[in-house]
C-alpha positions in Angstrom: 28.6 27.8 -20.2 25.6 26.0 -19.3 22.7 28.3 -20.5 20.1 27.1 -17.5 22.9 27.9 -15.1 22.2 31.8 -16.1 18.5 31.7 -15.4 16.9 33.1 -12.2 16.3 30.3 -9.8 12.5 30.1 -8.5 11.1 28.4 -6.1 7.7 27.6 -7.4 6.4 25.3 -4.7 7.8 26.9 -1.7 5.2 24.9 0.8 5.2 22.5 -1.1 5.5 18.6 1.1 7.7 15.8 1.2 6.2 12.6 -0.5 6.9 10.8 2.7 4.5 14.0 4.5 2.4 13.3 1.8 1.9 9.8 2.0 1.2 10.3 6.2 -1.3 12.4 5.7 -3.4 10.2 2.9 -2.7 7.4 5.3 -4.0 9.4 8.0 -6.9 10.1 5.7 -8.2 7.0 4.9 -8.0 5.5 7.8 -9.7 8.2 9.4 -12.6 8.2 6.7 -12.8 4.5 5.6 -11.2 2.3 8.6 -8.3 0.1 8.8 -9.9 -2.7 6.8 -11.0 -0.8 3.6 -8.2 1.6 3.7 -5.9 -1.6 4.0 -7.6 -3.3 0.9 -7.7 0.5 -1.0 -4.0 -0.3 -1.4 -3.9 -3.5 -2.0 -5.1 -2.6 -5.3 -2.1 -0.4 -6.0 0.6 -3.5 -5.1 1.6 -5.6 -7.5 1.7 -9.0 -7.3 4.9 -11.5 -7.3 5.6 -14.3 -10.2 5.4 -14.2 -14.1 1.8 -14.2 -14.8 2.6 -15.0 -18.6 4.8 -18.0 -17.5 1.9 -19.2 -14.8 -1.2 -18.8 -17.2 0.7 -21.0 -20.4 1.4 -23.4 -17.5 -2.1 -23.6 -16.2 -4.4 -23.7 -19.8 -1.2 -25.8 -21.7 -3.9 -28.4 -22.0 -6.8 -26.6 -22.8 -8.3 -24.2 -25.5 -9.3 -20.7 -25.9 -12.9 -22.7 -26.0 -12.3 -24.8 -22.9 -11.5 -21.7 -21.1 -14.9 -19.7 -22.1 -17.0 -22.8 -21.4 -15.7 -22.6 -17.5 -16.1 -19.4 -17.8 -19.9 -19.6 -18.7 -20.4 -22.3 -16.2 -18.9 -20.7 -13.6 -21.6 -17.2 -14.2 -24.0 -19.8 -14.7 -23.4 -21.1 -11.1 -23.2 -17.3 -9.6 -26.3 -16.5 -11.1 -28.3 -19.8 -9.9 
């Protein structure tokens, strides 16, 4: 015999919503408070993203250096910053 089975069963969230009721309401939410636009790119953040990163990055720096990279990388602040 199954020794969980013999516990009282409880409720403990009675009220408690669906995650699809859930998720309405937060879109609801932010689209009431921050607009379409912003609550549209709020998300974005949460997606993730298609491809192998790992496979794409050794393909794009294969000809370059860890040094290569950090000299673009300064020139490319320096250029913001002008």
């Amino acid at each position: 015999m199954d020794v969980l089975s013999t516990l009282p069963q409880f409720d403990c969230f009675p009220d408690m919503k669906s995650l699809d009721e859930v998720n309405d309401e937060a879109l609801r939410v932010l689209t009431r408070e921050l607009g379409v636009a912003y609550t549209a790119r709020f998300l974005r953040q949460f997606t993730t993203g298609s491809g192998d990163y790992t496979e794409d990055r050794k393909e794009l720096f294969k000809d370059q250096s860890l040094d290569d990279v950090l000299e673009l990388i300064r020139k490319r602040r320096e250029d913001l910053n002008a």
